[in-house]
Every structure is written in structure tokens, then in C-alpha cells.
C-alpha positions as CSV (number, residue, x, y, z in Angstrom):
1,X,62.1,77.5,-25.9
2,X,61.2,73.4,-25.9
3,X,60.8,72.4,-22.3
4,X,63.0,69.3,-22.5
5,X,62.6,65.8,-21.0
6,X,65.5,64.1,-19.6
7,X,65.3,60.5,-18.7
8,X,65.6,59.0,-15.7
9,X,66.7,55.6,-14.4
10,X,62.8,55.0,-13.5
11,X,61.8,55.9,-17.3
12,X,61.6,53.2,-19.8
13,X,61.5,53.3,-23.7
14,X,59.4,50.9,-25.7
15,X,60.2,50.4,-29.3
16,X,57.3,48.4,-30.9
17,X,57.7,46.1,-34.0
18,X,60.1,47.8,-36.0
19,X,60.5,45.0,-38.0
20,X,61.3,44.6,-41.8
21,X,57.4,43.9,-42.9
22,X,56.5,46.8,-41.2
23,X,58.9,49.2,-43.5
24,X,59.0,49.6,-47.3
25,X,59.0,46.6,-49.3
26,X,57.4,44.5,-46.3
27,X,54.3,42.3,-46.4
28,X,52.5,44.3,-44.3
29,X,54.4,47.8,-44.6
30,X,52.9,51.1,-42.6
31,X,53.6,54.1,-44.9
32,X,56.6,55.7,-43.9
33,X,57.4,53.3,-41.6
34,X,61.3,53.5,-42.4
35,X,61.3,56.9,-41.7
36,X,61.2,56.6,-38.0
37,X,64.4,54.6,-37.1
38,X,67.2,57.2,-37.1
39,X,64.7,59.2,-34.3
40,X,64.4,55.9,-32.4
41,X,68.2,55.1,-32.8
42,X,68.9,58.6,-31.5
43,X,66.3,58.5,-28.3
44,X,67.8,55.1,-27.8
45,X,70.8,56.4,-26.1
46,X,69.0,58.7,-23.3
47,X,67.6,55.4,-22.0
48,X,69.6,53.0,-19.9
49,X,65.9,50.8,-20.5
50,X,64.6,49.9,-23.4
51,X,62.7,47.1,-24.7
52,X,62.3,46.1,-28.0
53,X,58.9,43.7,-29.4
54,X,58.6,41.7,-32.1
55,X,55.2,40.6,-33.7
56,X,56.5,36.9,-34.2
57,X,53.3,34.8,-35.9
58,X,53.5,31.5,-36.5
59,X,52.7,30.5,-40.5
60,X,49.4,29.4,-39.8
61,X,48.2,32.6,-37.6
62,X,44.3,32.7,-37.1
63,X,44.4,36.4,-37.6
64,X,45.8,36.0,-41.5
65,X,43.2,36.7,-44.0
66,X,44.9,33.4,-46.1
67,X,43.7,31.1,-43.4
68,X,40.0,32.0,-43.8
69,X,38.0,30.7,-47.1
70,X,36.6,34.0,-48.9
71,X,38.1,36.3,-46.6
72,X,40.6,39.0,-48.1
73,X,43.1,41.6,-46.1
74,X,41.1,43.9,-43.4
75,X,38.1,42.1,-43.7
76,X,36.9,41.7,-39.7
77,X,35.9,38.5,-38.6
78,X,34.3,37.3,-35.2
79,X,37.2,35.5,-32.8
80,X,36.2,34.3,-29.6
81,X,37.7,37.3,-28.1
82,X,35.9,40.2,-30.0
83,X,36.6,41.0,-33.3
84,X,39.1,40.4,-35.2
85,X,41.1,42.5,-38.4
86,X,42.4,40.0,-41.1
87,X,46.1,40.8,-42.0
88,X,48.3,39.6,-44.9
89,X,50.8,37.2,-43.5
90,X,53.7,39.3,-41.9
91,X,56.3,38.7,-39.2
92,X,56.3,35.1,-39.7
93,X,58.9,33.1,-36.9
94,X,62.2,33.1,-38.5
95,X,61.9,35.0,-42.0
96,X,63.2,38.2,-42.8
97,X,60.6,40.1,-42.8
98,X,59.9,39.0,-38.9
99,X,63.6,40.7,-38.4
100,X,63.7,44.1,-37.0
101,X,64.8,46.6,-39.3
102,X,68.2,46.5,-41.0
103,X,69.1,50.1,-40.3
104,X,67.6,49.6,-36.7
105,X,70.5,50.3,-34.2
106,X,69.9,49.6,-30.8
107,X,72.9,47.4,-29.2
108,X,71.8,48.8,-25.5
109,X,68.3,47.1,-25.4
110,X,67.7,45.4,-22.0
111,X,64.8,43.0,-23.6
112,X,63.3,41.6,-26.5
113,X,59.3,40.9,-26.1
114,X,57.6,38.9,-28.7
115,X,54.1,38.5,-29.3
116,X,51.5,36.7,-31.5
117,X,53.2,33.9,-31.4
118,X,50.1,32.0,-30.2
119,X,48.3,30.6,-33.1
120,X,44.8,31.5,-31.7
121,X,45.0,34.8,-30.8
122,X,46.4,38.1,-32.4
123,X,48.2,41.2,-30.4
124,X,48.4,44.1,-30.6
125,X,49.4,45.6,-27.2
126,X,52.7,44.2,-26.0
127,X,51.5,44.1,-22.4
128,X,48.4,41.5,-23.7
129,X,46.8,39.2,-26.1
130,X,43.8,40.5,-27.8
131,X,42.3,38.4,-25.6
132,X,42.9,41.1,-23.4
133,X,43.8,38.5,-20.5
134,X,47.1,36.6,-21.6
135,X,50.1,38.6,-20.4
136,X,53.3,38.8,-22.4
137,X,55.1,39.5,-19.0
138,X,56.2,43.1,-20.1
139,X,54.4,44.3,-16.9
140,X,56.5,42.4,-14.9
141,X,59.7,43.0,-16.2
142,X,58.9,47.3,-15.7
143,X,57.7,46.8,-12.2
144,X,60.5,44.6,-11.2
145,X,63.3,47.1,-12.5
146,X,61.1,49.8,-10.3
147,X,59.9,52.1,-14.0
148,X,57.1,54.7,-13.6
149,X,57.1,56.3,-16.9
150,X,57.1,54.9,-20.0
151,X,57.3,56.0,-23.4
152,X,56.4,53.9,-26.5
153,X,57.7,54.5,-30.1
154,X,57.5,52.4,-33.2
155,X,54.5,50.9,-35.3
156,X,51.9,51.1,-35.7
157,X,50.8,54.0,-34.3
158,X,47.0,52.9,-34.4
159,X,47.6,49.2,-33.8
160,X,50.4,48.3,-31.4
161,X,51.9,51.4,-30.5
162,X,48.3,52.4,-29.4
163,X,47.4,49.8,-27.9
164,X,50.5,49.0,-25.8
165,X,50.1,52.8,-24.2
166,X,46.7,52.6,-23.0
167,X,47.8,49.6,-22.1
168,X,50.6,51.0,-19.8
169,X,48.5,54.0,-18.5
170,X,45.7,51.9,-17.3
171,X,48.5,49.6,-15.5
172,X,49.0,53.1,-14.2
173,X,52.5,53.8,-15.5
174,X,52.6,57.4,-16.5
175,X,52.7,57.0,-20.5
176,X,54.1,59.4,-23.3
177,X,53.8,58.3,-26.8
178,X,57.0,60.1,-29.0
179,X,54.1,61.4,-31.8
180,X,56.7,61.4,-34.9
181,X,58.6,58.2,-33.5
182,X,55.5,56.4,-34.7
183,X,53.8,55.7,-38.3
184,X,49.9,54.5,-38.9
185,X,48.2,52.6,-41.2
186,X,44.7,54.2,-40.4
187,X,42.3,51.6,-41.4
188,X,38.7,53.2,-41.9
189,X,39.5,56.5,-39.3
190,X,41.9,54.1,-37.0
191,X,44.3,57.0,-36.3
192,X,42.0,59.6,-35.6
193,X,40.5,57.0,-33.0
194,X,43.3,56.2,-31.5
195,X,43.9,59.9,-31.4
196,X,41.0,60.5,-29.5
197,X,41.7,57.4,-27.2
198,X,44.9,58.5,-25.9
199,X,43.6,62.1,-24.9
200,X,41.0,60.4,-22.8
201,X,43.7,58.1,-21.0
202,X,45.8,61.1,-20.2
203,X,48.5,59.7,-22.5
204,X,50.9,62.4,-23.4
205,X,51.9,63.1,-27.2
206,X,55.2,64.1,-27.0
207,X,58.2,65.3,-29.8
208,X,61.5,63.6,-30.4
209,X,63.2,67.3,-30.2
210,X,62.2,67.5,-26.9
211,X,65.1,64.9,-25.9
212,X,68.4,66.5,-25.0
């Protein structure tokens, strides 16, 4: 018998970047990526909050490997803040491919966060910048509607997904990531690592089937 989780008014789901360049055919697509958005349209509705993110770069981002002479795609490069993956241009303000996902069917989302839209700095969590200091205001917006728990789905597992729940367990909400609600990339052992990150924050992997 699957021990079953049914949400709660003070339980919020965070669906992160499931955006057209993240899914097949995209500029920066995760492998599989697609796959996940009939399990996030289906946990959607045992939520009553859910926030949806956008990575939302301007054309010009710092963090795309076409603004740097002799650079190339995941190369990493020194940024003030630490360092710094180079990406092919994705999610650019306004195109297609910074859309959320065509088959993505969420009409009951209570906010839309978007990030990267600073020119200087990258993110990956949707609670902060890389810079690890700028706030999107995501923190906020939970405390202020009185969450405890939250649990994260989307992409990529090993980038934003990762980062936004170690994120939200360290601002000490508990934190479940739904495990096959999520899709890496897994540049040079990145999934393992995040893996191994989580476990040490007392994040919870968790299963869509264990939703009523």
C-alpha cells in the first residue's frame, strides 16, 4: 500500500520552467523534458497554490555562451558571483521558446515568477539570483499566504528544480521534490550531485502516484 499525500491549504506546488526550450525541439531542451507535463497537469489540481516560473533572459544575457568571444555551450566562466555555466540562448523575453509548454495546462495557477531577466546575472533557483543575494520575491509571496511545505516539479532537475528546493528547505519550508515530475540534463555528474545534495538538506524525493 502507497502511503498517500494529500494537500493542504498550507502546501504549495512549484512548477519550474516548463517552457517550450526546455522540451523537444527547444534551444536548450532537457531529455525527456515533455514527458513530465501530463504528471504536473494532474498534481495541479490537488493544489489550491501553485506557482509557476519562467526563465525569462533578455537577448543579450551574460550567461549565453554567444556573448563571450571563444566560448562555446557549458564552457564555465568566472562571473563576479562564482562561476558561471555558459548556455545556448534559450527563454529569450517574448519568443516562443520563452512560452511555457503548449500542452502545459494549468488555468488554477495563483503566480507566475520570472527570473534571469537581469542581464548580469543567471538563476537558477526561483527564490534567488545566482548571486545568491537578489530575491525574486517568491519567499514572500509563500510566507504571506501562511505555506509550510512545498513541493517543486518541473526542469531541470539538476539546475533549477534543484536549486529552488534547497533553496526552500534552507528558508526552512519543509521541501518534497515529486522525483519523476522532474527531468535533468546532468552536465559532468550534475544529477548525481544534486542527488546527494538534497539527502543532505532533508529534502524529500517523493512519487507522483502518491497523490490521491
Amino acid at each position: 500500500m502507497i502511503d498517500r499525500l494529500a494537500p493542504t491549504d498550507s502546501d504549495a506546488l512549484l512548477v519550474v520552467d516548463v517552457q517550450n526550450d526546455f522540451c523537444a525541439g527547444g534551444r536548450l531542451a532537457v531529455p525527456r523534458g515533455e514527458e513530465i507535463v501530463p504528471a504536473v497537469n494532474r498534481l495541479a489540481r490537488s493544489f489550491s497554490t501553485i506557482v509557476l516560473t519562467q526563465d525569462w533572459h533578455p537577448r543579450d544575457h551574460r550567461s549565453f555562451a554567444s556573448q563571450h568571444a571563444g566560448q562555446k555551450p557549458y564552457d564555465v566562466v568566472a562571473f563576479p558571483y562564482g562561476p558561471q555555466i555558459l548556455w545556448p540562448d534559450h527563454c529569450v523575453q517574448g519568443t516562443e521558446g520563452a512560452a511555457f509548454c503548449r500542452d502545459l495546462d494549468i488555468p488554477g495557477a495563483t503566480l507566475v515568477i520570472r527570473k534571469g531577466f537581469r542581464r548580469e546575472i543567471d538563476s537558477y533557483s526561483t527564490f534567488f539570483e545566482n548571486d545568491r543575494r537578489t530575491p525574486t520575491g517568491l519567499q514572500g509571496y509563500l510566507r504571506e499566504r501562511g505555506m509550510r511545505r512545498v513541493f517543486v516539479a518541473g526542469l531541470a532537475f539538476d539546475f533549477c528544480v534543484g536549486y529552488s528546493a534547497l533553496d526552500a528547505a534552507r528558508l526552512g519550508f519543509e521541501t518534497c521534490v515529486i522525483e519523476d515530475a522532474c527531468r535533468a540534463i546532468d552536465v559532468d555528474g550534475s544529477e548525481a550531485a544534486t542527488r546527494k545534495s538534497l539527502a543532505e538538506a532533508g529534502v524529500a524525493l517523493v512519487c507522483v502516484d502518491r497523490f490521491g
